[in-house]
FIKOL-857293 format. One line per 3 residues: number of its first residue (from 1); for each residue x, y negated, z of C-alpha. Coordinates in steps of 0.05 Angstrom, whole numbers, plus 5000, padded with zeros to 4 digits. Last residue first. Layout:
N
NUM) X:Y:Z  ...
***
This chain:
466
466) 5290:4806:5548  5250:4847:5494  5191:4809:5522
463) 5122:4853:5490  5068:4811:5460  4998:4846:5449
460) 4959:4811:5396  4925:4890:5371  4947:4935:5422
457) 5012:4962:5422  5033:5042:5423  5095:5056:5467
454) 5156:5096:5463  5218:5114:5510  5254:5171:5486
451) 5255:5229:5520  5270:5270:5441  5229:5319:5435
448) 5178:5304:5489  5177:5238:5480  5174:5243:5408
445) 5115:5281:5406  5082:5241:5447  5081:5176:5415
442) 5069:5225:5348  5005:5234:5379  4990:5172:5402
439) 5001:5143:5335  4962:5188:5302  4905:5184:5346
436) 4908:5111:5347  4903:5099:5270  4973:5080:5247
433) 5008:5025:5227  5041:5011:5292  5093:5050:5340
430) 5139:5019:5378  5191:5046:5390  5242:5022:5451
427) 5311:5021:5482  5336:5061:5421  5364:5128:5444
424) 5432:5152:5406  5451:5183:5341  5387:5156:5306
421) 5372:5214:5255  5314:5235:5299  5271:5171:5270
418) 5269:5198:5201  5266:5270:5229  5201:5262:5258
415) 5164:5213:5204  5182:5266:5162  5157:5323:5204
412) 5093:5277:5219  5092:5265:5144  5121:5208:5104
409) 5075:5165:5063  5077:5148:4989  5018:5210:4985
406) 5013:5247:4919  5028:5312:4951  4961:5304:4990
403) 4921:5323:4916  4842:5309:4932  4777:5328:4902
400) 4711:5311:4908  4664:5345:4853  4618:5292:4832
397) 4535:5305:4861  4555:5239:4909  4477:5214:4919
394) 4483:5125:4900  4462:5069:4937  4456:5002:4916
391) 4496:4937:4938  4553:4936:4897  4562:4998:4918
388) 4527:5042:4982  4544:5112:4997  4495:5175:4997
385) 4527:5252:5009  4580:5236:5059  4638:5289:5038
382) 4697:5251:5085  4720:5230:5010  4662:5195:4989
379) 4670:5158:5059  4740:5147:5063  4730:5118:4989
376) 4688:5066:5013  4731:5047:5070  4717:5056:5141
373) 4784:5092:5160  4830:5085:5122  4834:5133:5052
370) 4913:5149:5040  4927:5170:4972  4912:5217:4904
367) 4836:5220:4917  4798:5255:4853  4730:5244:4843
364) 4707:5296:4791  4661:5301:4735  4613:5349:4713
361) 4561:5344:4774  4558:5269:4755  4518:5230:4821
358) 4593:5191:4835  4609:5182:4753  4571:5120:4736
355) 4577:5080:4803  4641:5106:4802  4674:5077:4745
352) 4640:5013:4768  4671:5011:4843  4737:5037:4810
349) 4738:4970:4780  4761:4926:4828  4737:4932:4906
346) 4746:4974:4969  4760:5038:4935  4812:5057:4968
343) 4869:5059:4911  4827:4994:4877  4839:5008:4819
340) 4829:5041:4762  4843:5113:4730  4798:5137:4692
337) 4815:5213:4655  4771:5226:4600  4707:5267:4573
334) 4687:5242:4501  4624:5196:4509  4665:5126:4502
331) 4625:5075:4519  4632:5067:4595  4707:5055:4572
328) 4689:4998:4525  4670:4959:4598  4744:4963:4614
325) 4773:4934:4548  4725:4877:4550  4750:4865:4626
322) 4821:4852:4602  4872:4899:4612  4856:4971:4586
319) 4915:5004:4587  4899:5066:4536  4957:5134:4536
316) 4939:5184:4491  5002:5201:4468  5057:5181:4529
313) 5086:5124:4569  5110:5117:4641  5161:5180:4641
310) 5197:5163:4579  5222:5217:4541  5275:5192:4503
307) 5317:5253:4536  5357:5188:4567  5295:5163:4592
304) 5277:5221:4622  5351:5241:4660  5341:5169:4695
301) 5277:5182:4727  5304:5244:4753  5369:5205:4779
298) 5326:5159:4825  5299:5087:4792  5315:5026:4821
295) 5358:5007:4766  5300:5016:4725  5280:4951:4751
292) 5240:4919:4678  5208:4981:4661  5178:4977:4733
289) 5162:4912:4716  5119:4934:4669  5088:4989:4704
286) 5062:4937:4740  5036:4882:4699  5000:4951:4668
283) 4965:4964:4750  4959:4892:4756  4907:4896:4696
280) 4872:4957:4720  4842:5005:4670  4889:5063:4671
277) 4849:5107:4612  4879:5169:4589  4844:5195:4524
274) 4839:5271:4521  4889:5327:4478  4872:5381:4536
271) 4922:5395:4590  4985:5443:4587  5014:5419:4525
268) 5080:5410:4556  5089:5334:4534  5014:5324:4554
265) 5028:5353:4621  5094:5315:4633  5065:5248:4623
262) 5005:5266:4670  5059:5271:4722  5102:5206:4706
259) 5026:5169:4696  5004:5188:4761  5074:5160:4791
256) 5058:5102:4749  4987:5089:4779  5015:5117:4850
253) 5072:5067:4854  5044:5000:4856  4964:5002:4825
250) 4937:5042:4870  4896:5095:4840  4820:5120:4849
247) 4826:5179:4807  4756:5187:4760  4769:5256:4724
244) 4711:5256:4673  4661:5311:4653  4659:5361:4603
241) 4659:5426:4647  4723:5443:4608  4743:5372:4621
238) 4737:5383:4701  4771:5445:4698  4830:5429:4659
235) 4843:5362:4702  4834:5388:4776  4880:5453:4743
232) 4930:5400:4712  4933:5359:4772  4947:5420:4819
229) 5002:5442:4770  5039:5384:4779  5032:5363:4850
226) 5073:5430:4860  5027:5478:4907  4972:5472:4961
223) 5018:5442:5016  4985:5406:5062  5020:5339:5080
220) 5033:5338:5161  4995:5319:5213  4985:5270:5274
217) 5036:5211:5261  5008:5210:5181  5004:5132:5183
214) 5063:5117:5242  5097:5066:5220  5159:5047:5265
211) 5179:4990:5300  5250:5006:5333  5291:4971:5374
208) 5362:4966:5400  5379:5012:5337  5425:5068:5317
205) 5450:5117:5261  5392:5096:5212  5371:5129:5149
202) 5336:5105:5088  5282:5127:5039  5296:5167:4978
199) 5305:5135:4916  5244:5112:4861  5213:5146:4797
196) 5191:5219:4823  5191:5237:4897  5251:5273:4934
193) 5238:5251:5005  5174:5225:5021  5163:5139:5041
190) 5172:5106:5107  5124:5042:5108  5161:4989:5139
187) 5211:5015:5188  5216:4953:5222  5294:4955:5253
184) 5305:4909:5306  5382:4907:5320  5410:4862:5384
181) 5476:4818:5387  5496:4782:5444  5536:4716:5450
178) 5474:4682:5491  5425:4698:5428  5447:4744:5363
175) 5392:4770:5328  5398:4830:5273  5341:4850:5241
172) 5354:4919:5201  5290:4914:5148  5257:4976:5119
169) 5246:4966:5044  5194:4972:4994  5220:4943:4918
166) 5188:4999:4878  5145:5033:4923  5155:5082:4993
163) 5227:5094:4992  5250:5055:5048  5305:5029:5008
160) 5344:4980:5062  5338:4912:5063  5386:4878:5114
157) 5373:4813:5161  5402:4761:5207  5380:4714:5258
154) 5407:4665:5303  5427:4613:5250  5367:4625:5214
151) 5350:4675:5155  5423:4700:5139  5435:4760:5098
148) 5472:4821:5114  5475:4863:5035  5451:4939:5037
145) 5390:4916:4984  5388:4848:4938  5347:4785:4953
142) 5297:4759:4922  5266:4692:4945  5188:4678:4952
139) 5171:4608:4981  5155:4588:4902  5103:4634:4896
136) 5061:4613:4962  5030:4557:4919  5004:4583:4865
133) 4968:4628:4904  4938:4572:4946  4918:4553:4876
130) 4894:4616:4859  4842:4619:4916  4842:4645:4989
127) 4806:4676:5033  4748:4682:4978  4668:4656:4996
124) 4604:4687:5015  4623:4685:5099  4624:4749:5129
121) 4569:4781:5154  4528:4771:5094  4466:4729:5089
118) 4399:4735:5061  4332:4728:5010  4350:4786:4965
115) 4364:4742:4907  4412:4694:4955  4447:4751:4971
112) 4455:4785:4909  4471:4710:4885  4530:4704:4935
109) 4550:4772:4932  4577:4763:4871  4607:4700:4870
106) 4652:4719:4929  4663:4788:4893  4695:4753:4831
103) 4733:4700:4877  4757:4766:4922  4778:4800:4849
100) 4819:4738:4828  4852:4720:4892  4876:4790:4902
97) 4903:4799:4836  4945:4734:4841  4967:4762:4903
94) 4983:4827:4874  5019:4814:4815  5055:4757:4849
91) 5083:4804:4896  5106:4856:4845  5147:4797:4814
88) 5179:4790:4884  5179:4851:4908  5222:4884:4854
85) 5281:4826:4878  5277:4847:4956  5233:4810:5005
82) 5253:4742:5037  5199:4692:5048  5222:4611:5061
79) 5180:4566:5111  5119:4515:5083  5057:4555:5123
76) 5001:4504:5139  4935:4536:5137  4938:4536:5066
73) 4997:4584:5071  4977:4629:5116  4920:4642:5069
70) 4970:4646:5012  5012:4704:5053  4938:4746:5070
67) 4957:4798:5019  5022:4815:5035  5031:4878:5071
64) 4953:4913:5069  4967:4890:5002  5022:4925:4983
61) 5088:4889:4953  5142:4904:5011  5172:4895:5068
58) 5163:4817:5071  5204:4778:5124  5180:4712:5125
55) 5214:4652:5152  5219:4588:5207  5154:4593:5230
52) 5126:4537:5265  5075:4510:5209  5033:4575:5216
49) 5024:4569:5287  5028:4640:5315  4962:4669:5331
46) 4939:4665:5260  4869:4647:5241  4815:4688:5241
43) 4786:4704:5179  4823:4763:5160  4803:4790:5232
40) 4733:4792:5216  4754:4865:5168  4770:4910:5227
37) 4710:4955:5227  4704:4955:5153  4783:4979:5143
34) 4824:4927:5099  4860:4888:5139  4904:4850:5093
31) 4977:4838:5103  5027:4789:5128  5093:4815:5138
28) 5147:4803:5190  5141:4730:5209  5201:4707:5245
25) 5197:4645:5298  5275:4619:5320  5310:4577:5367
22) 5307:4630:5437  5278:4680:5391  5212:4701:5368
19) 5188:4763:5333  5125:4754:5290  5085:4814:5268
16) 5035:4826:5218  5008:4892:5180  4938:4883:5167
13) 4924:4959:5149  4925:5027:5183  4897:5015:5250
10) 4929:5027:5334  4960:4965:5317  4958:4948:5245
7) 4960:4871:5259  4990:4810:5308  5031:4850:5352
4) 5079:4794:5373  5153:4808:5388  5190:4767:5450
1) 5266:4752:5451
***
């Protein structure tokens, strides 16, 4: 049994790996890198022949997850992918998405190219269209959570809540070879205990191995207060100087967990009567088919909609869906709260929100998740006082704000007692999906808490389980 490294490795995004078995070739994932420095490898093909895997296991929705699947595809991918039911209407969302905004940018920077007389360093064109798309939606098969289900005749599988998005999961591999049975547990991405709308994340008495996220390996979430009132005092203030809020927001889980806690303000009366603008169209398919799995949904959830107070709807409340609807926002002179898409600011519509709200003294730039390395909202974030959109440059004069509570991410003490639940030592960790300072450091942290044995892979590394 051999496992192949093939993404987030010592970096955040592009999770991929493929473990092989005597009969068998199992994709876990297939995500997007999305830092700068990393962003070639989306256009280098796969190490693993597409055409020789025999399945997909997908952890969940997020791009950085799934958002090179229909690229896999037209290079000759035809096997089944197994995610849970949530995933697979979230995964169309996002794919669909994807191929829609990387066509828009293609185009784009094709005749801002061609007007300024050069050539990118990538080539001007999408990964993948909607057609390829199109075609990768009919490979996608829901399957329910806590139930042993059979990918190949040597290996198994069980989705367990990982408590990170509607839908995520951490998947218990089992793979049985020469009358033996071995567990490979992928941790996915490990969500926070006791967050709003979804269930806590999963435990694990044992495993043979473990690959385990390690995002926030080096540090835990400060703690500035309840999430609540922080958003209302970013809010109050930034209205009272009569500017906008401008939140770049992913569109699974932190656009409707946004919308949970912004819900509750209006309903207390604790922020200003002020139009509420989530202008992403996969962010609204979203938060409808969160409406759609409310099974999914934790108690807390639960006790709102029975009060007929629904936590994803509330006065004042726009979607703004079509790009019509978007531009009308620039129009409206009242101060508001913009929340679009993408989380990192890599592309979508936050890039136009902040073109025209980055050099505003009066408004604020508030970061609710995650920024990776390299990305354009790392940078605004990181303070740099000049970034470049859509090919001009722009002074930050916004305030620059950021709420940590928000993240879908465990902590280093999370992360910590996650894996210290395991009643006995795994034969290996690995960690990935991570930047290599926080994956070394939580490498070491667990070695000297717990003497386990744990290693950080390079990027196309392949390690022989035996």
């Amino acid at each position: 049994m051999k496992l192949h490294f093939l993404g987030a490795n010592r970096q955040v995004t592009g999770s991929r790996y493929c473990l092989e078995t005597t009969d068998s070739k199992i994709m876990i994932d297939c995500g997007m890198f999305q830092e700068r420095e990393f962003l070639s490898r989306n256009w280098e093909p796969n190490s693993i022949m597409p055409s020789e895997c025999d399945a997909m296991l997908l952890t969940h929705a997020h791009l950085d997850h799934c958002g090179l699947i229909p690229k896999l595809v037209a290079n000759g991918f035809h096997a089944p992918i197994y995610c849970t039911r949530p995933t697979v209407d979230l995964t169309e969302v996002i794919l669909r998405d994807s191929a829609k905004i990387q066509e828009e940018d293609a185009a784009y920077k094709k005749k801002r190219h061609e007007r300024e007389g050069r050539h990118g360093k990538y080539p001007e064109k999408a990964l993948y269209d909607e057609d390829d798309v199109i075609k990768t939606l009919p490979m996608l098969n829901g399957v329910p959570y806590d139930t042993l289900w059979r990918v190949t005749d040597d290996v198994s599988v069980v989705f367990h809540d990982a408590g990170h998005i509607l839908g995520s999961a951490m998947l218990e591999v089992v793979v049985t070879e020469g009358g033996e049975t071995r567990r490979v547990v992928f941790s996915g991405d490990i969500g926070q205990w006791d967050k709003p709308l979804i269930r806590d994340p999963s435990f694990f008495d044992s495993a043979d191995y473990v690959v385990m996220e390690s995002t926030y390996g080096d540090r835990d979430h400060e703690d500035r207060g309840d999430i609540e009132t922080q958003l209302c005092d970013v809010i109050n203030e930034t209205i009272g100087r009569r500017g906008n809020v401008v939140i770049p927001t992913f569109a699974v889980e932190r656009a409707q967990e946004l919308m949970y806690y912004i819900s509750r303000l209006v309903h207390a009366d604790r922020i200003p009567d002020v139009k509420v603008y989530l202008d992403s169209p996969m962010a609204v398919d979203v938060t409808n088919i969160f409406r759609k799995f409310r099974e999914c949904f934790d108690d807390e959830a639960w006790e709102l909609i029975g009060s007929n107070r629904s936590p994803l709807q509330f006065p004042g409340l726009h979607l703004a869906r079509s790009a019509a609807q978007s531009i009308a926002i620039n129009n409206d002179k009242q101060p508001c709260i913009i929340m679009a898409t993408s989380g990192m600011c890599t592309g979508g519509r936050i890039k136009h929100h902040l073109r025209r709200n980055l050099s505003r003294p009066e408004s604020t730039i508030l970061f609710v998740g995650y920024q990776a390395y390299g990305t354009l909202g790392r940078l605004i974030s990181d303070g740099k006082r000049e970034v470049r959109i859509h090919g001009r440059n722009y002074e930050s004069k916004a305030q620059i704000s950021r709420i940590y509570g928000f993240s879908g991410h465990a902590d280093r003490s999370g992360l910590l007692q996650w894996i210290g639940h395991l009643k006995q030592a795994p034969d290996r960790i690995f960690l990935t999906h991570g930047e290599e300072q926080a994956a070394m450091s939580l490498a070491a942290q667990i070695r000297q808490t717990n003497g386990w044995e744990v290693s950080v892979p390079e990027f196309q590394e392949v390690v022989d389980l035996g």
